[in-house]
C-alpha positions, 0 to 999 in steps of 0.5 A: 882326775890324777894328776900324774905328769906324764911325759918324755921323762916317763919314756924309758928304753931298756936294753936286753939285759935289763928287760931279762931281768926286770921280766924273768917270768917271760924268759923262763917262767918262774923262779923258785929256789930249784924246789921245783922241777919247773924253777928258773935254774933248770930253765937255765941250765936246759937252755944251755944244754939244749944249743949242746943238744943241738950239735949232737943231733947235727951229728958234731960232738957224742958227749957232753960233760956237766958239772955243777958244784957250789952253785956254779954251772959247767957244761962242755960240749964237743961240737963245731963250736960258736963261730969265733967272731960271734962269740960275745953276739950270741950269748948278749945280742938279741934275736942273734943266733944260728938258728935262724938259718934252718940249714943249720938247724932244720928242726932245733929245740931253740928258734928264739936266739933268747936263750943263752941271752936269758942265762947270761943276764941271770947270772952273776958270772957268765963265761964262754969258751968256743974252740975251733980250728985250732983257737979258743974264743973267750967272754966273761960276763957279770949280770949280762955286763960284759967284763972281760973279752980277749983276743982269739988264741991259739988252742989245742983244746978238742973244738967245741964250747963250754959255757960257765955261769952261776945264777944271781941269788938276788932273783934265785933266792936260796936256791940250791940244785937237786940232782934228781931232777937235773938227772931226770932232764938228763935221762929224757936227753939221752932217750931222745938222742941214742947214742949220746953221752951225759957225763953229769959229775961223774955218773954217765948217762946213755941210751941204746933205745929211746923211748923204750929205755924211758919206759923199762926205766920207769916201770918195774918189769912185773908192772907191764902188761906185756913187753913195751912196744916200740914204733920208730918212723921218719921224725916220730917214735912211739913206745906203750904198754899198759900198767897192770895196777895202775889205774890213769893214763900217763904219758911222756911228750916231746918236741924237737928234744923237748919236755912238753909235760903239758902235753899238746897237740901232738900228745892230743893225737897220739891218746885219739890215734890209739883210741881209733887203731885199736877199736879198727883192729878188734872191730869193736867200738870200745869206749876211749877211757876203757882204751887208755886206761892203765896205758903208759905211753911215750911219743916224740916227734920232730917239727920243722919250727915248732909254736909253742904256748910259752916261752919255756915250751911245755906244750906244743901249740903247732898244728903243722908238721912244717915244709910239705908234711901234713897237720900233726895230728894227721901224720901221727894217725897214720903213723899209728894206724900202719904200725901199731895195727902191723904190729898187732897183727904180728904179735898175736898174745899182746893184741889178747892181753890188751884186749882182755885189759880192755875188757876188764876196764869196760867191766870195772867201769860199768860197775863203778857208773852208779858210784862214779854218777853219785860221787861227781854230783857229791864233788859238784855240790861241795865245791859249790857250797866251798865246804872243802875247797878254796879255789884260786882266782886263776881257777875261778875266772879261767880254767885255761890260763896260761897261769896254770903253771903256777897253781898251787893246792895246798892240803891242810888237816883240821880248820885252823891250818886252813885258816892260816893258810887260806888268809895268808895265800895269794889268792891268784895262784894258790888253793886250799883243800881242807881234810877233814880228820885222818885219811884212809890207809887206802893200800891195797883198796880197789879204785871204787873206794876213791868214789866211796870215800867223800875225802878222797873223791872230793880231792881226786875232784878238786884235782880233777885227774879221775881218767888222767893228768892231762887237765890236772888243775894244780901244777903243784900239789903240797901236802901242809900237815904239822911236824908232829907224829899225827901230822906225819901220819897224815903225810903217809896216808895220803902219799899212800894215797897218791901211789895207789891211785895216781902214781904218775902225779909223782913221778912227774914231780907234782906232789911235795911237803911244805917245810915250815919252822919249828921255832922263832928267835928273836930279840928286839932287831931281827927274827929269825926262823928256824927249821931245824935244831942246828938253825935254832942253835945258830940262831941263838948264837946270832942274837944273844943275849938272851933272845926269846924263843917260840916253838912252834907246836902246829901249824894252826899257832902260826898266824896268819901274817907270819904265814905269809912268809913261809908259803910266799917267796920264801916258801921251802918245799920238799918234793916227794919223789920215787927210790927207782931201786923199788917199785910203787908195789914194793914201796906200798907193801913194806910202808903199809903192809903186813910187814909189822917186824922189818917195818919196825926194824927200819923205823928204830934204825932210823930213829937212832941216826935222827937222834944221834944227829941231834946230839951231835948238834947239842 
């Protein structure tokens, strides 16, 4: 029996900067170092620039200006501007917030009043300015604490608010911002908003076509099928075209202006409405995967308060539309079912092509029914006996979990890496997936040998993405090789891997490369690991005299507690991302084609910075 005192004294109330704080993941879910494109710091920023969002589509304000430099965070809008007595409220009092009267914002991206609360208490440094009717209102703010709160002034700045904050590194621990994916966030906010300008450092971000901008920007022209198709409605727009050599479905969903990258109801019934319209308007009862097959498609829709399932609303759990508008999914299906079936009828050569694609699909499958039957019972039987795969708790207790978020599969090469990393792994979030010498370069290989072959069929497996990314069981996806020349081999065959067969997986940032040191210097105080050259030098010169040195050869000669730090908090991830100046085909032809002369040609150029770099650093 414990003998814990429990009383008044253990009753604790804390006000809303603390709680923030103490509970981030249930603001902004997790934190991260600004690695990932799901970290604390783009959560900060989009809740900022979702209020600036808002007024636009209110229609005050076309521009919005951005500026992120040191770490510090500018965002300026020229919207109506917080009323000036409310200043200091909105950005530091719970549940305050204009978007709690729905005549101001019928169908806004923040109904919480948490927002800006959730940057302010963040932040080492907070500040707003709103102008308006000729005065500027000001409030500085330091961990949520407010430091400096003048009077109105007069102002002959352009109305609006700009909102300054740097993130407190005591929580976003060596974070750092990446541009491609602040500009990614960008781009979905001016698809969704024609009309609006991002001026973000410099570079203007514009759209004239919505979702058709989103999709032409995506793809190369010799990729679609045929011309995008774009449907626009009262609170919805669609656009779609199937890829010619891609083999899943993708798709981008969003809410109210909002990112849902898990999808959700909305996303649920714009894959069925398609299904339904297309086997109506060639009166043949396709199969659904042959339907979406190779389909890339973008659907945003509007929704008076909309539920979703977490605080940072990456999947819409609203089944109602809101006010006197029907269920969700009946509003998009007959959205569909009129437009896409008049379009068809109007558009006679895409309504062909699709269905020729259709046709090949059905073909491909049937074909692939015997391989795919063996290869799934293969997959069952592996992961039963876990000969390659080691699930995390999440996985095994719940497949549903709200925690999914946070799942990470690491695939390792040779079994003492997946040692290391299985023993030293939080076995809640994260997953090892062991290969088993090196990949096949799969270039040019149809989808059957992803069946054929037992690596590649037991990791599509253990991702679960054989039709789409929809049920994808790992929110991240890290490749842990050593940082040698066959642990880089490895990385290309199964990047390789990945833009052959499932090239959305990394456009929507899931695949990345685990960083890990190359040496360890330390004396008899302090050790320090080094990741590259210049961090060994800086590190000698730190402990001298005479600290002792360990270079580390491969991942298997890192033990298991020192591993530990490096797939933890402090975990550095490299996220694999796509040159949009060339297409996925372009990539896989000079990487690992028949090109043998330009590929060297590239190879020695490199080679030659890289080394220059480093004796600039010796």
């Amino acid at each position: 029996m414990s003998n814990t005192q429990y009383t008044e004294d253990n009753i604790r109330s804390l006000d809303w900067k603390e709680h923030i704080r103490l509970r981030p993941g249930m603001y902004i879910g997790k934190l991260g170092d600004g690695s990932t494109a799901d970290d604390g710091i783009y959560i900060l920023l989009k809740e900022v620039l979702d209020n600036s969002i808002d007024e636009f589509v209110m229609g005050a304000g076309k521009s919005i200006e951005i500026r992120i430099k040191d770490k510090e965070v500018r965002v300026r809008d020229y919207g109506r501007g917080i009323p000036l007595g409310k200043v200091v409220d909105v950005v530091s009092k719970m549940n305050t917030g204009g978007k709690y009267d729905t005549r101001a914002f019928k169908k806004s991206v923040g109904l919480n009043g948490v927002g800006t609360k959730a940057v302010n208490a963040l932040s080492s440094s907070f500040r707003v300015e709103s102008v308006r009717d000729g005065q500027m209102k000001s409030a500085g703010f330091e961990l949520g604490e407010l430091v400096d709160d003048p009077s109105p002034e007069e102002s002959t700045k352009r109305r609006g608010t700009k909102v300054i904050f740097t993130p407190d590194e005591s929580i976003f621990k060596n974070f750092k911002f990446r541009n491609e994916y602040v500009e990614k966030m960008l781009r979905n906010y001016v698809y969704l908003n024609p009309g609006l300008t991002i001026d973000f450092n410099g570079e203007k971000f514009f759209s004239e076509n919505g979702l058709k901008d989103l999709l032409e920007d995506n793809m190369s022209e010799d990729d679609r099928l045929y011309p995008v198709i774009h449907l626009r409605g009262e609170d919805i727009e669609i656009a779609l075209t199937h890829s010619k050599t891609q083999y899943s479905e993708e798709y981008h969903s969003f809410v109210n202006g909002q990112n849902t990258t898990q999808g959700g109801t909305h996303q649920a019934a714009f894959r069925e409405s398609l299904v339904k319209t297309i086997r109506e308007f060639y009166g043949k009862n396709y199969d659904a995967s042959d339907v979406r097959k190779s389909i890339v498609g973008a659907i945003s829709i509007k929704v008076m308060e909309p539920v979703f399932e977490s605080q940072t609303k990456t999947k819409l759990g609203s089944t109602d539309m809101g006010g006197n508008l029907p269920t969700v999914r009946t509003y998009i299906n007959d959205f569909i079912k009129t437009q896409l079936d008049n379009f068809l009828h109007k558009n006679q050569e895409v309504a062909e092509k699709i269905q020729r694609k259709i046709i090949q699909a059905e073909r491909e499958r049937k074909e692939l029914s015997g391989i795919r039957k063996l290869a799934k019972e293969r997959a069952k039987k592996a992961s039963l006996h876990n000969k390659k795969l080691r699930d995390c708790r999440v996985h095994l207790t719940d497949s549903k979990s709200d925690r999914t978020l946070d799942t990470t599969l690491f695939i390792t090469e040779g079994d003492s890496a997946s040692g290391s990393i299985t023993k030293s792994r939080d076995v809640n979030t994260q997953a090892v997936f062991s290969l088993k010498g090196k990949p096949l370069n799969s270039y040019g290989l149809s989808k059957k040998i992803v069946y054929e072959n037992e690596e590649f069929n037991l990791l599509q497996a253990a991702l679960n993405i054989e039709e789409s990314l929809e049920d994808l069981r790992y929110n991240n996806i890290v490749i842990a090789t050593d940082a040698d020349v066959d642990g880089m081999h490895i990385r290309l065959l199964l990047i390789t891997f990945f833009l052959q067969f499932f090239p959305e997986l990394i456009k929507e940032g899931h695949l990345y490369i685990l960083q890990t040191p190359l040496f360890r210097v330390r004396n008899k105080k302090k050790t320090i690991y080094c990741y590259s050259e210049q961090e060994r030098i800086d590190a000698i010169e730190e402990l001298k005299p005479k600290p002792e040195i360990t270079r580390f050869k491969g991942l298997g000669e890192i033990s298991p507690d020192e591993f530990r730090h490096f797939i933890g908090a402090d975990i550095r991830l490299d996220p694999v991302m796509l040159d949009k100046a060339m297409s996925v085909e372009d990539m896989l032809s000079f990487y690992m084609g028949k090109n043998t002369p330009d590929r060297q040609e590239f190879i020695i150029n490199n080679l030659k910075v890289e080394l220059d770099q480093v004796q600039e650093t010796t």
